[in-house]
Biotite code that builds the C-alpha atoms (Angstrom):
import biotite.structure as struc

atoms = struc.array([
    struc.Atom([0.000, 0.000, 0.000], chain_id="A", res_id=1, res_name="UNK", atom_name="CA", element="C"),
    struc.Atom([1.276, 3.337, -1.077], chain_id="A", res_id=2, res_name="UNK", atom_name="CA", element="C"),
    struc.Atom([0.964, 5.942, 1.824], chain_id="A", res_id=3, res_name="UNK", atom_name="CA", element="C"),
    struc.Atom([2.248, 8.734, -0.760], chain_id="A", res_id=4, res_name="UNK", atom_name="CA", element="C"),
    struc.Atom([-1.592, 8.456, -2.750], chain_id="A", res_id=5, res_name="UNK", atom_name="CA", element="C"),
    struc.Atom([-3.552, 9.761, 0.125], chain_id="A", res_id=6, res_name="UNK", atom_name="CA", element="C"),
    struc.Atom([-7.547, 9.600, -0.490], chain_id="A", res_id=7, res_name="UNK", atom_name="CA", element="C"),
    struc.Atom([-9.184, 12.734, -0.407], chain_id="A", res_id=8, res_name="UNK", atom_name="CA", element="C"),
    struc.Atom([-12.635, 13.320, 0.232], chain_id="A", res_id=9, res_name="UNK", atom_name="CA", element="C"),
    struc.Atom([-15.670, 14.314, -1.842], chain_id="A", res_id=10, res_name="UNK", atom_name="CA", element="C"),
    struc.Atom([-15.920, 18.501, -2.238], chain_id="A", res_id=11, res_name="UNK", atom_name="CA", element="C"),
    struc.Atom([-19.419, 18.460, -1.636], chain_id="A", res_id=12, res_name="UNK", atom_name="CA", element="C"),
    struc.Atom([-21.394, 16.739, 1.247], chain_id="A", res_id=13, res_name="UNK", atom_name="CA", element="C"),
    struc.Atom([-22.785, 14.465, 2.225], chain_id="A", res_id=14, res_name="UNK", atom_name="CA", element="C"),
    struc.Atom([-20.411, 11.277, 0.964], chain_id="A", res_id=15, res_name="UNK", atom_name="CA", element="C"),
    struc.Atom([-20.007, 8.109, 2.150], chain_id="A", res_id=16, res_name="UNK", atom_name="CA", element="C"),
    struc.Atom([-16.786, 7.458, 4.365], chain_id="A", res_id=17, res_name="UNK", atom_name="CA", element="C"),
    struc.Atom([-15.533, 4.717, 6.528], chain_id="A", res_id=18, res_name="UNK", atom_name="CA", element="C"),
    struc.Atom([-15.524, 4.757, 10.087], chain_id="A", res_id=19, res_name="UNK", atom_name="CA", element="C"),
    struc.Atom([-11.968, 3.618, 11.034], chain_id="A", res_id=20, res_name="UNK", atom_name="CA", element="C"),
    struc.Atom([-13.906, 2.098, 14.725], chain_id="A", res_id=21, res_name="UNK", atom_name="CA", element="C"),
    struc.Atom([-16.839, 0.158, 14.690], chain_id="A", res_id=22, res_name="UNK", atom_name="CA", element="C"),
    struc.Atom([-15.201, -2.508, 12.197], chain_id="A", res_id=23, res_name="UNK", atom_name="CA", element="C"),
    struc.Atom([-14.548, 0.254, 9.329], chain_id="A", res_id=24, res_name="UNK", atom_name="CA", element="C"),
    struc.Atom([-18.800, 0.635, 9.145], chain_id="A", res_id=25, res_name="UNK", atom_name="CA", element="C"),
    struc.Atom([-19.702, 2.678, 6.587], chain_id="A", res_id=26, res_name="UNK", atom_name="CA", element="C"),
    struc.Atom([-21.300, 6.133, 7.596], chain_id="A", res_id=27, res_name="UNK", atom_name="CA", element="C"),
    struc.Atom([-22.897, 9.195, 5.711], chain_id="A", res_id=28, res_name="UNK", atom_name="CA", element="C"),
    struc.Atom([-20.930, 12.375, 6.439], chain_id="A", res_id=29, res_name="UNK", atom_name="CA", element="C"),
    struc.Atom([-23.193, 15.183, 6.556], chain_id="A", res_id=30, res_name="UNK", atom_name="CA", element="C"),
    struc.Atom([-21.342, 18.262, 7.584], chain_id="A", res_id=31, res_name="UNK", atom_name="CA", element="C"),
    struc.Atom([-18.241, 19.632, 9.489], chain_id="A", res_id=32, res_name="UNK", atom_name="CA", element="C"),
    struc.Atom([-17.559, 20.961, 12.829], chain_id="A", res_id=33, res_name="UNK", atom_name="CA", element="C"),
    struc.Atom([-15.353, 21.025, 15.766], chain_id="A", res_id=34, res_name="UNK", atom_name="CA", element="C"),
    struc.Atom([-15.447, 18.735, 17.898], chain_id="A", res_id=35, res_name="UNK", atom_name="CA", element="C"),
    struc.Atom([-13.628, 17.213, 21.172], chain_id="A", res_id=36, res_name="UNK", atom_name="CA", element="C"),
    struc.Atom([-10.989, 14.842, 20.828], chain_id="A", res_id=37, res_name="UNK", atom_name="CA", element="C"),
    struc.Atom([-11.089, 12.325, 23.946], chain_id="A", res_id=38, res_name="UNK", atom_name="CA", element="C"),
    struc.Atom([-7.477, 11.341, 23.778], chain_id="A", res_id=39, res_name="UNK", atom_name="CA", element="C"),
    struc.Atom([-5.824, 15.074, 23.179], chain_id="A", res_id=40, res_name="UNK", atom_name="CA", element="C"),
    struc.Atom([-8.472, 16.792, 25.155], chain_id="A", res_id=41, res_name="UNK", atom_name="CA", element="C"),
    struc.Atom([-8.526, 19.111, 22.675], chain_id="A", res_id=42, res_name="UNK", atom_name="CA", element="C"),
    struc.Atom([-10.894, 20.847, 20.059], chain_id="A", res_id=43, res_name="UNK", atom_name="CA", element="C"),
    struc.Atom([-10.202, 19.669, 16.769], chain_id="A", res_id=44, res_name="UNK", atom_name="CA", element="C"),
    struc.Atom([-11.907, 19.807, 13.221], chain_id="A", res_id=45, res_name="UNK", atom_name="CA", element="C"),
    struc.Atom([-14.732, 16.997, 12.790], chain_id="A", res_id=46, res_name="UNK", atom_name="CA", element="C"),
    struc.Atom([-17.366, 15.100, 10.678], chain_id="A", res_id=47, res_name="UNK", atom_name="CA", element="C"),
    struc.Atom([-21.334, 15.140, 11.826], chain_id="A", res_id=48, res_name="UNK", atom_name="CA", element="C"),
    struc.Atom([-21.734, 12.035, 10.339], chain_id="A", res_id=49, res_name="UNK", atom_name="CA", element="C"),
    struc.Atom([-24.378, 9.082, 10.664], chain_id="A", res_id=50, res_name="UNK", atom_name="CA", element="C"),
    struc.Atom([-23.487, 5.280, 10.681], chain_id="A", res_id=51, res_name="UNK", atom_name="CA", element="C"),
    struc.Atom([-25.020, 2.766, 8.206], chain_id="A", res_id=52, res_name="UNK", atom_name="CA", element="C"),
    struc.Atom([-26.209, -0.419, 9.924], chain_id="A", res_id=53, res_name="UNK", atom_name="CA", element="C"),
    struc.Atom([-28.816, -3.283, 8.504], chain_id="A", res_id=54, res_name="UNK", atom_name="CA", element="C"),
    struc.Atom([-30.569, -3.658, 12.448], chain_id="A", res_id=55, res_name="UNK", atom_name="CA", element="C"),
    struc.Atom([-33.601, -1.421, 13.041], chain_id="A", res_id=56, res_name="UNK", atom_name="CA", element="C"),
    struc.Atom([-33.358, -1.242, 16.955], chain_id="A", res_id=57, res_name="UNK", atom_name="CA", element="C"),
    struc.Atom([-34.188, 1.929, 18.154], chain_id="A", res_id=58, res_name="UNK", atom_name="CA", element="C"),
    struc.Atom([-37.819, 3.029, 15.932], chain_id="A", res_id=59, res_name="UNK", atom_name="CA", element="C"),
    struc.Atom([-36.205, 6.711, 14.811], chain_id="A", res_id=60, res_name="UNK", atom_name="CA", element="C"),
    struc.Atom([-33.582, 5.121, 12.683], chain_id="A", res_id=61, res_name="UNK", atom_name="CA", element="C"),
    struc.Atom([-34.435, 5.946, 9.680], chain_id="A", res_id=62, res_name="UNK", atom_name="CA", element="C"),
    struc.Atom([-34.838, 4.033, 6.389], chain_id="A", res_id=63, res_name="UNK", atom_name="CA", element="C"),
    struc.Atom([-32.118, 4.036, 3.492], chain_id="A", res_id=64, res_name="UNK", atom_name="CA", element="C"),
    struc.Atom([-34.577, 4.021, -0.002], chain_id="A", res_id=65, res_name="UNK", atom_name="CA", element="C"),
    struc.Atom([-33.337, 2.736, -2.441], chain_id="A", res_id=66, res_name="UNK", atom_name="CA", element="C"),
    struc.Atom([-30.356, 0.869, -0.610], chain_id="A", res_id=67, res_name="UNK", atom_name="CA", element="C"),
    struc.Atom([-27.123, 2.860, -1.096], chain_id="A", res_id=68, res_name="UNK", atom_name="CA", element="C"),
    struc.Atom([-25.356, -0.444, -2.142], chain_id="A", res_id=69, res_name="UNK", atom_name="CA", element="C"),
    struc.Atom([-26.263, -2.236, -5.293], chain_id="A", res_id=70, res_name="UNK", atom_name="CA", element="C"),
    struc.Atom([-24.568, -5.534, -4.054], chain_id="A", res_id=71, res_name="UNK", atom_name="CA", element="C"),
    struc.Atom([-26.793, -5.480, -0.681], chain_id="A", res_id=72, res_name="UNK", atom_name="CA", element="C"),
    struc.Atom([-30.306, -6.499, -0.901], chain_id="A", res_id=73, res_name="UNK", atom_name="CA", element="C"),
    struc.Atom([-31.096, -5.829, 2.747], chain_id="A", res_id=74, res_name="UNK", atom_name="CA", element="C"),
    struc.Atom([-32.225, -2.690, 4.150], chain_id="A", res_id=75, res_name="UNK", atom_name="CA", element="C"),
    struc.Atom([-29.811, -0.318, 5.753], chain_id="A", res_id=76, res_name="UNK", atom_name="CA", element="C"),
    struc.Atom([-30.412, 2.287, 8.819], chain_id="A", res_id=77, res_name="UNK", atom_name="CA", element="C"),
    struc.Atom([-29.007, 5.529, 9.289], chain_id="A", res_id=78, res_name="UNK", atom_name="CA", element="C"),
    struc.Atom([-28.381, 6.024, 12.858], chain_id="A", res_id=79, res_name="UNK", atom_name="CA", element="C"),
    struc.Atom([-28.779, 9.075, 14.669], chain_id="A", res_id=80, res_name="UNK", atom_name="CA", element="C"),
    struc.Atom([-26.225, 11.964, 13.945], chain_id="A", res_id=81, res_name="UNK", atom_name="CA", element="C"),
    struc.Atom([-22.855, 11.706, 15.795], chain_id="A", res_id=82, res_name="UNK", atom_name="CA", element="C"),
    struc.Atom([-19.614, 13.708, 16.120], chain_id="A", res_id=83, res_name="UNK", atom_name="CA", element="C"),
    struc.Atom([-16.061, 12.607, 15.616], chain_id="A", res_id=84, res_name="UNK", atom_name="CA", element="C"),
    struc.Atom([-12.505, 13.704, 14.875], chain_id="A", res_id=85, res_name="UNK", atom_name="CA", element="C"),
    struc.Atom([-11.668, 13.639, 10.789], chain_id="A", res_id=86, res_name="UNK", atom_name="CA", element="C"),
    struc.Atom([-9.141, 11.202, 11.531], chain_id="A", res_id=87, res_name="UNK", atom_name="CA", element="C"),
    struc.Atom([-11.352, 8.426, 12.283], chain_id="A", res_id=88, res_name="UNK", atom_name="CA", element="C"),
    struc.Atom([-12.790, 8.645, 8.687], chain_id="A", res_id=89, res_name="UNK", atom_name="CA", element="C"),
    struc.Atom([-10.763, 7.532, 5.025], chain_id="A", res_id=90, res_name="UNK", atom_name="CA", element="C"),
    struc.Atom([-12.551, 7.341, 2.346], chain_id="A", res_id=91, res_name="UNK", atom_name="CA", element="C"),
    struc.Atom([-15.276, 4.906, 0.958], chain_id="A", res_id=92, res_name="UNK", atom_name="CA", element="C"),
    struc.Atom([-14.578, 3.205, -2.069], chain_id="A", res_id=93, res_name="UNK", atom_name="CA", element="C"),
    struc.Atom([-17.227, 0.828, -2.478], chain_id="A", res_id=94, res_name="UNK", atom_name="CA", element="C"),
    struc.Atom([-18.908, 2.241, -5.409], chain_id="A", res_id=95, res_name="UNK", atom_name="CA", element="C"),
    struc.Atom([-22.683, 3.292, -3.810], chain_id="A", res_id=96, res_name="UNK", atom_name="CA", element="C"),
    struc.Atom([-24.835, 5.243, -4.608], chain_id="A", res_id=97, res_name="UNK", atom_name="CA", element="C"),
    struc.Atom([-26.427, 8.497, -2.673], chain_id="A", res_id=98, res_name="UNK", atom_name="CA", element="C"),
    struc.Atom([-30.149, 8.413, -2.526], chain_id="A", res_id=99, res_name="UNK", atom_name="CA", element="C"),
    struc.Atom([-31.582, 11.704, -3.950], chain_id="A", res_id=100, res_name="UNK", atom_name="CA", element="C"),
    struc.Atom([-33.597, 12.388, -0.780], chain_id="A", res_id=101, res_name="UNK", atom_name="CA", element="C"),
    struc.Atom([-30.089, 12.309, 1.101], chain_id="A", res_id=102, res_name="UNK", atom_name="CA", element="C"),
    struc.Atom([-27.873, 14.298, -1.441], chain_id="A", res_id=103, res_name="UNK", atom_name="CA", element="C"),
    struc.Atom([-31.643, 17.110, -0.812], chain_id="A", res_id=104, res_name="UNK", atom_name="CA", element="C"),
    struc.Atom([-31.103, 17.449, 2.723], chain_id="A", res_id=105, res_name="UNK", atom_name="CA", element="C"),
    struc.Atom([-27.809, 17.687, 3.226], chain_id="A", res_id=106, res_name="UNK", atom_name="CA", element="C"),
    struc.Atom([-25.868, 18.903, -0.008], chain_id="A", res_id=107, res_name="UNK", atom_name="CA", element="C"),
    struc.Atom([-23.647, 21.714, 0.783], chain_id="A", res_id=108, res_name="UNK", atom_name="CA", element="C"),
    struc.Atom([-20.077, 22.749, -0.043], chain_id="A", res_id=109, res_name="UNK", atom_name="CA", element="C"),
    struc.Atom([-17.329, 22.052, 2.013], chain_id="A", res_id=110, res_name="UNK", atom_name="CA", element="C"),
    struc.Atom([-15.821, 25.190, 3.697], chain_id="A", res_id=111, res_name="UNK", atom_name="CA", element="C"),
])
């Protein structure tokens, strides 16, 4: 693996990343703020992002239509919005899709 050929991000949000915890879990990154970073007690710059997960537990997850991956026949859960340092995302390369009702509500520009 070639550390030199960094992955960048999508300009615009939201995109799919990968959540470097939670078994690299795909999540939809919906904006940008600063947030706390447990281990350096520090602010730091952040993703509001949402985790993708095929379990409906709680009843206000919501509904992924039509499922973000065309390999993946079962439906997929956004979980609620969450918080976390921009190092704990790279890049998703898995080829899906964004639902058009996603890219509505949260399409911006990166700053």
């Amino acid at each position: 693996m070639n550390s030199s050929k960094k992955k960048e991000f999508p300009k615009r949000f939201p995109f799919w990343a990968r959540l470097k915890i939670s078994k690299n879990r795909p999540t939809l990154v919906i904006d940008e703020t600063d947030v706390l970073d447990k281990k350096k007690n520090q602010i730091v710059d952040g993703f509001v992002h949402r985790e993708v997960i095929h379990t409906e537990k709680p009843s206000d997850y919501e509904k992924v239509v039509p499922n973000p991956n065309p390999e993946d026949f079962k439906p997929m859960y956004l979980k609620r919005p969450r918080k976390l340092p921009k190092k704990l995302f790279k890049p998703h390369e898995g080829g899906w899709t964004m639902p058009k009702n996603l890219r509505s509500r949260y399409e911006k520009k990166k700053k």
